[in-house]
C-alpha positions in Angstrom: 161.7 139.1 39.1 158.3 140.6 39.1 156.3 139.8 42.6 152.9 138.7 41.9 150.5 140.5 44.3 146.7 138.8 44.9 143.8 140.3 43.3 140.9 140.5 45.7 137.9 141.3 43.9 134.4 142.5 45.7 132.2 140.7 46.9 128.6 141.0 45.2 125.5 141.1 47.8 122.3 140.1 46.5 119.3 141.3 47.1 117.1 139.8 49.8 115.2 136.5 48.3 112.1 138.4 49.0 113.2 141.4 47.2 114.8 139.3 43.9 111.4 137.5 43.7 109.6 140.8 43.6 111.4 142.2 40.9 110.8 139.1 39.0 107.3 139.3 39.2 107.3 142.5 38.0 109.4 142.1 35.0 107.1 138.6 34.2 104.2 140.9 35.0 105.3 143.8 32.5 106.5 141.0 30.0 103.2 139.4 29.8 101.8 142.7 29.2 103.9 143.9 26.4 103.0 140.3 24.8 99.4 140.8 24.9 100.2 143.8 22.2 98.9 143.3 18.7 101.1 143.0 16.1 99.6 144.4 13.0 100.9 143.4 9.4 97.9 144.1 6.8 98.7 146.5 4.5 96.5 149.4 2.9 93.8 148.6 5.3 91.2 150.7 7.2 92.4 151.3 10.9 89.6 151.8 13.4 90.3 153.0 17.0 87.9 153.5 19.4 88.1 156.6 21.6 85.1 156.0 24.1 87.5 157.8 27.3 87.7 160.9 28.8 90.8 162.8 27.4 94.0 162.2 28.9 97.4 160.9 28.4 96.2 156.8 28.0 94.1 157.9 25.3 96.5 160.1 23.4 99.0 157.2 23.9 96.7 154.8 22.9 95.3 157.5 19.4 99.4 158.3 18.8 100.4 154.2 18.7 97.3 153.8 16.6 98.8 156.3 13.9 101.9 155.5 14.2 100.8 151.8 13.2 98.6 153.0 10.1 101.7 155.1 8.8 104.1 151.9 9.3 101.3 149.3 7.2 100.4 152.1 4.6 96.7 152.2 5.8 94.4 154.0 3.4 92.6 156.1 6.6 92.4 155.7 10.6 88.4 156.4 11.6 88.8 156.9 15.2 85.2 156.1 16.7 84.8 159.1 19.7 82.7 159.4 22.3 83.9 162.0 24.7 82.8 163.9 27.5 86.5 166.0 27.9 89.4 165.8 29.2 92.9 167.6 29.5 93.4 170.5 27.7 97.3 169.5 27.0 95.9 165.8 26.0 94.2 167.5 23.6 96.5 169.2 21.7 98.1 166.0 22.0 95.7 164.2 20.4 95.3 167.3 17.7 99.0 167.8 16.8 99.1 164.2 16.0 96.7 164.7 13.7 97.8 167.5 12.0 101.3 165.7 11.5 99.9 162.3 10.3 100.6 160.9 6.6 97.6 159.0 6.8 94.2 160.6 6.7 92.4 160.6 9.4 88.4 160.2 9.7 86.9 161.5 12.9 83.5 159.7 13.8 81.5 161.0 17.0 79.3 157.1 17.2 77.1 155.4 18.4 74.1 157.1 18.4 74.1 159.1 21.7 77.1 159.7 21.7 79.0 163.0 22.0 82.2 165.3 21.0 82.1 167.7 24.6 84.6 169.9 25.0 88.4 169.0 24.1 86.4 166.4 21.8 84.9 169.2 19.9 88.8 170.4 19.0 89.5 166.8 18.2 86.7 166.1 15.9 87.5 169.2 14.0 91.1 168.8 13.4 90.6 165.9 11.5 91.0 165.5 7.7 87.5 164.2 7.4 84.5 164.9 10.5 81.3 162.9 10.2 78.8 162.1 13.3 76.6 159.6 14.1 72.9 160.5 14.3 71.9 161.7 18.0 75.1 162.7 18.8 76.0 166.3 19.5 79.1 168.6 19.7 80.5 171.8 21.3 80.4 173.1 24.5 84.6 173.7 24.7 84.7 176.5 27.2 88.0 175.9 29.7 87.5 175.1 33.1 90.0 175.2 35.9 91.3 171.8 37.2 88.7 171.7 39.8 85.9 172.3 37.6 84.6 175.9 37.6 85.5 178.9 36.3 88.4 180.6 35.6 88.2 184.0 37.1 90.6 187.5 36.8 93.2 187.8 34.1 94.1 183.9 33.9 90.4 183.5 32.8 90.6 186.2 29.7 94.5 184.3 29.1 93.1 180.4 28.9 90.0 181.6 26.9 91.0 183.6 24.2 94.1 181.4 23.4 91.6 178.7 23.6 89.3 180.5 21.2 91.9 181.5 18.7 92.9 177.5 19.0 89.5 176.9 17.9 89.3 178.7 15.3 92.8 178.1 14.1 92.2 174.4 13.8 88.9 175.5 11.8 90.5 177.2 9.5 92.7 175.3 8.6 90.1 172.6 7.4 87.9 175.0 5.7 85.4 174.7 8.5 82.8 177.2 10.4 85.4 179.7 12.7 82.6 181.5 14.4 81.2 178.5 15.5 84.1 177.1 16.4 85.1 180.6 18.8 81.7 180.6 20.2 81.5 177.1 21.2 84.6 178.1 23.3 83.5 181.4 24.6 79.4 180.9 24.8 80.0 176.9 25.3 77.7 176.7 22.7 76.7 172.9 21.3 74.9 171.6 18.2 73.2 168.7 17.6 74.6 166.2 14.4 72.0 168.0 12.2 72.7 171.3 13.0 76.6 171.2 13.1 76.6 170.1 9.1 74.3 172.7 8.4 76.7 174.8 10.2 79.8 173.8 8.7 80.9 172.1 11.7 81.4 168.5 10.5 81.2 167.2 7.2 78.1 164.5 6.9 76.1 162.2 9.0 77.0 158.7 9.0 74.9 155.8 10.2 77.2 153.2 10.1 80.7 152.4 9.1 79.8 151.4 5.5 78.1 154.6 5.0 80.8 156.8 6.9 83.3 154.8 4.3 81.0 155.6 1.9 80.7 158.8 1.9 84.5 159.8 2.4 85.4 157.9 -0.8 86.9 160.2 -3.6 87.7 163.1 -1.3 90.3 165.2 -1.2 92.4 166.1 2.0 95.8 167.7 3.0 98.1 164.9 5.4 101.5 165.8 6.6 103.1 164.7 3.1 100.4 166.3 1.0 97.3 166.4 -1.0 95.7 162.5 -1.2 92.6 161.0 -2.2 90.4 159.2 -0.6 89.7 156.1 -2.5 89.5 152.3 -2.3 88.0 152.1 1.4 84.8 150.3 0.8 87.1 147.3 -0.4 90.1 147.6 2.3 90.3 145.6 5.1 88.9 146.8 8.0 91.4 146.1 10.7 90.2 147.0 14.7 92.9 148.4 16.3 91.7 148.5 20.3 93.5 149.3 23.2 95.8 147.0 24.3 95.9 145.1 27.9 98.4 147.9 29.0 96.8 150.7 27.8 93.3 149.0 28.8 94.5 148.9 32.4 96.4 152.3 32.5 92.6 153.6 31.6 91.2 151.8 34.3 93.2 153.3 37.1 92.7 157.0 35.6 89.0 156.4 36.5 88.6 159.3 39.5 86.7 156.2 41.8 90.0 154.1 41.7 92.5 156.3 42.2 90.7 157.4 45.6 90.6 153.9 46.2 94.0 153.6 45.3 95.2 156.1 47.6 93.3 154.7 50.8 94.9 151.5 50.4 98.0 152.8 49.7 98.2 154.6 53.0 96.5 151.8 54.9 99.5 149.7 53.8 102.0 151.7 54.4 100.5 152.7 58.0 100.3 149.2 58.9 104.0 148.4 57.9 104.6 151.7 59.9 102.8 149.9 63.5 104.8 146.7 62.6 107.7 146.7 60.5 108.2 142.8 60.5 105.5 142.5 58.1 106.6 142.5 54.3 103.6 142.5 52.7 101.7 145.7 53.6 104.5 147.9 53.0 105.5 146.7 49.4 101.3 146.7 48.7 101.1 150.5 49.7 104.1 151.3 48.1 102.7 149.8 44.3 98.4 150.9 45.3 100.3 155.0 46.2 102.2 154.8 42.4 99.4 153.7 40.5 97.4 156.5 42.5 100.0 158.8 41.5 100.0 158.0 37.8 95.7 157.9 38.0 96.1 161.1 39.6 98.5 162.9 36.2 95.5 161.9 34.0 92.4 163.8 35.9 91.9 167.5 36.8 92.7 167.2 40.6 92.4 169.3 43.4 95.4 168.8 45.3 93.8 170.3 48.5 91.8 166.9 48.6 95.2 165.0 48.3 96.1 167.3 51.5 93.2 166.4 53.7 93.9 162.4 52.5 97.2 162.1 53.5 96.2 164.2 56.8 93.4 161.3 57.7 96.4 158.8 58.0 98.6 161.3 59.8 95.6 161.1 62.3 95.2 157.8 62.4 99.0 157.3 63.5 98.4 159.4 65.9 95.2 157.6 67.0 97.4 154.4 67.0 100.4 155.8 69.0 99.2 158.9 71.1 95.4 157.6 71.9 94.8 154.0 71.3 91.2 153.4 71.2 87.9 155.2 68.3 88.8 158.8 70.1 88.9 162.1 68.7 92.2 161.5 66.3 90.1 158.5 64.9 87.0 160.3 64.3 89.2 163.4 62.6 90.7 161.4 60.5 87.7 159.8 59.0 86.0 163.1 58.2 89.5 164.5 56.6 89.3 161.4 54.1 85.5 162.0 53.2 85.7 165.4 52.7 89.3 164.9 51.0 87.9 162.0 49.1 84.7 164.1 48.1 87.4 167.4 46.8 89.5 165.0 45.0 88.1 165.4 41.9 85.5 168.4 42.5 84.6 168.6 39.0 81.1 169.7 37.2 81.3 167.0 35.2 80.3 163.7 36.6 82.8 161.2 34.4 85.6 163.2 36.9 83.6 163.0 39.9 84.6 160.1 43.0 81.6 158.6 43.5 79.8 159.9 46.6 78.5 156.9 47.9 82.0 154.8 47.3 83.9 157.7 49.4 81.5 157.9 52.5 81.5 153.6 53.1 85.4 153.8 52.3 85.6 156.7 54.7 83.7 155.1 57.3 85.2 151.5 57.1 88.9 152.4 56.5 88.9 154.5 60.0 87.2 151.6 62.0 89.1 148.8 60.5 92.4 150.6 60.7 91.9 152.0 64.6 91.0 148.3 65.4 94.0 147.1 64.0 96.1 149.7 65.0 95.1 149.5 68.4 95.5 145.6 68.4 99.1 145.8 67.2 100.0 148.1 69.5 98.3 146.3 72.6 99.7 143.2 71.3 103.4 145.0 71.5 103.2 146.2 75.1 101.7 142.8 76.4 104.8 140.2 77.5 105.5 137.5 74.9 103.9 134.3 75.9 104.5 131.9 72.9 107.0 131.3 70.6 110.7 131.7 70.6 110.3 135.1 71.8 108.7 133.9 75.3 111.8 132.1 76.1 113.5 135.3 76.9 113.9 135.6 80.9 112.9 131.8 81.3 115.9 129.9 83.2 117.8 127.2 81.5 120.3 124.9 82.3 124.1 124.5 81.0 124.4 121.1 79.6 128.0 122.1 78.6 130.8 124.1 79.1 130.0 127.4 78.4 133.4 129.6 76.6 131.7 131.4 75.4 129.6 128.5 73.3 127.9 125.3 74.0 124.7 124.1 74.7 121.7 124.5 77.2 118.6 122.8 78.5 115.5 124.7 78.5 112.0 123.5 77.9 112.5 120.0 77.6 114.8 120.5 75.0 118.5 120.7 74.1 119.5 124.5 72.7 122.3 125.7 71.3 123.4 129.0 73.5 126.3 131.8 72.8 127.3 132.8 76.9 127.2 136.4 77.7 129.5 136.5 80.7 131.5 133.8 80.0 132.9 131.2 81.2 130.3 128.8 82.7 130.1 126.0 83.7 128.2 122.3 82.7 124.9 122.3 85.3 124.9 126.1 86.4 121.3 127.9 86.1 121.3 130.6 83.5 118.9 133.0 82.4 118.1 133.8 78.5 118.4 137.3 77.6 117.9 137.3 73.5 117.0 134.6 70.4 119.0 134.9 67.2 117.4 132.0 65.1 118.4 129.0 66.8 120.8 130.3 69.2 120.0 131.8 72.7 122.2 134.1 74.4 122.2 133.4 78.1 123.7 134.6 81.3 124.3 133.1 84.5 121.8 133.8 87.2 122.5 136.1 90.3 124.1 134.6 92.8 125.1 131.7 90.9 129.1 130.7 90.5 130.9 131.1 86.9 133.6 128.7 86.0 137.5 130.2 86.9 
């Protein structure tokens, strides 16, 4: 006969409560998110997006899911609506190549009035199948700057802008547009005004409004990914408004260069905090979630990294204001100038849409060092000073045995009746023992000096 032998299987561990309920809230969080997406079914319709952002990876998200969508219903054009100061030069050709590739046409439209196609928006605007502008609105100025806004300079300089300029004037070509202006807009940052850049070849009309944008693309001729179409029918399609969705509306929020700086101060205020007192839950988790969204804000602007440096050096000084100096001294003080002057660098950028407002980084500056020093220096005080409520100040205080103590049983302290674990058991019922340590509801207490144990 075959001996059975037992099976003993693993036992799972769960998660702390705290940490389970956390990760729910996330995936509710995310889930609520992904519902707020629009689902849309009309077919042969005119898609709209609105591209009113700085260039970066939201916004060729958001422009690639908007294709995508017109390809899946069979739209008869996507007008994306831009207003653009810039943005990422790899964004860009994003945003371009997604173009180039779509089956739909695609109608670029620099609107409202004042608005304007700057730099990678001038590569944008003239990849697509059909470029109109709005009037007062103006286009150009495409010359590549480095990440933290000025020029390129030596041999990298020449590299980025001729392979820039031959960019420029590849995309022109290829929809029979004006190549020399195209080249000089990158290498003499040249712009034009609506006027001027039809006259120049630039874009194709001027259009008002979206009737008369419609309008005037109707019986055209283009080349899309799956060949030569025409234009036709769009005065009569549905016009269907494809905007960002809650997601994509929030991941454009946080790329704004204001709240990532924010994001990162409170970040490293949480974690700090956490840091000084590692009982509390909630700071840590907070700086953990406020430094990822700061990470992702910071992959979608040109940023200095040297201002990064000097930020996560004002919190290294404020730890050390908190543990080597308690007390506004010279640790405090250093660490409040390094987060200015890193907050201030984060972003250094000619262009004021990626610029960290001034004003937002000298009162956050100012008010992060005093209200972290002051609580700093509090928890720490608070630490070296003797417990003198709660469970905690029962340690040293003398109770009295109520039971035999081997090594469990109970003891009298405070007016009331405790349930104690002895240390140097046995003891015995009535004998005078001190409390050494609290584990929940359970003291663990030895017998005083001097005082007889049980044999």
């Amino acid at each position: 006969m075959c001996a059975t032998l037992p099976v003993t299987l693993p036992r799972l561990r769960l998660p702390p409560r705290r940490v389970r309920l956390a990760i729910a809230c996330v995936f509710l969080i995310a889930g609520l998110v992904a519902a707020c997406g629009r689902d849309i079914h009309e077919r042969e319709a005119v898609h709209i997006l609105t591209a009113d952002a700085e260039v970066n990876p939201v916004l060729s998200g958001y422009i690639d899911r908007g294709i995508d969508e017109a390809e899946d219903t069979g739209a008869r054009a996507v007008v994306i609506k831009l207003d653009t100061p810039g943005g990422l030069v790899a964004s860009m050709e994003d945003i371009v190549q997604r173009i180039q590739s779509s089956e739909v046409p695609v109608i670029v439209w620099v609107a409202p009035a004042g608005a304007k196609a700057a730099s990678a928006g001038t590569f944008i605007t003239m990849s697509a199948h059909v470029a109109a502008m709005a009037p007062s609105t103006r286009i150009g100025a495409a010359h590549p700057v480095a990440v933290g806004g000025g020029d390129i300079e030596g041999t990298l300089g020449e590299k980025v802008e001729n392979d820039a300029a031959a960019y420029a004037r590849a995309i022109a070509e290829e929809r029979d547009r004006n190549a020399d202006w195209a080249e000089d807009a990158v290498r003499k940052s040249v712009s034009a005004t609506a006027t001027e850049a039809v006259e120049l070849d630039v874009v194709d009309y001027i259009a008002r409004d979206l009737d008369e944008l419609l309008a005037q693309a109707e019986g055209r001729d283009v080349s899309v990914a799956g060949g030569e179409v025409r234009l036709a029918g769009l005065a009569e399609a549905e016009r269907v408004e494809n905007d960002m969705t809650l997601a994509e509306r929030f991941l454009l929020l946080l790329s704004d260069p204001t709240i990532a700086f924010l994001l990162l101060t409170l970040g490293g205020l949480g974690l700090l905090i956490e840091i000084l007192n590692p009982g509390i839950f909630a700071p840590g988790v907070f700086g953990i979630i406020m430094l990822i969204l700061a990470f992702f804000a910071l992959g979608t602007l040109p940023v200095n990294w040297a201002g990064v440096a000097l930020i996560v050096l004002a919190f290294a000084m404020f730890a050390a204001e908190a543990f080597i100096v308690p007390g506004f001294g010279a640790f405090g003080i250093g660490g409040a100038i390094a987060l200015i002057v890193g907050g201030l660098l984060l972003t250094s950028s000619e262009q004021p849409e990626f610029q960290v407002s001034r004003w937002v980084v000298i009162v956050t500056g100012v008010v992060t060092a005093v209200f972290f020093v002051m609580v700093a220096t509090a928890i720490i005080r608070s630490r070296r000073m003797p417990a003198s409520s709660g469970i905690e100040a029962m340690i040293g205080q003398v109770a009295t045995a109520r039971s035999y103590l081997n090594p469990e049983g109970f003891v009298f302290i405070q007016g009331e009746r405790w349930k104690a674990v002895a240390e140097n058991a046995p003891i015995d019922e009535g004998t005078p023992v001190e409390v050494v340590d609290v584990k929940g509801l359970t003291l663990t207490v030895r017998a005083k000096d001097g005082q007889a144990q049980a044999t």
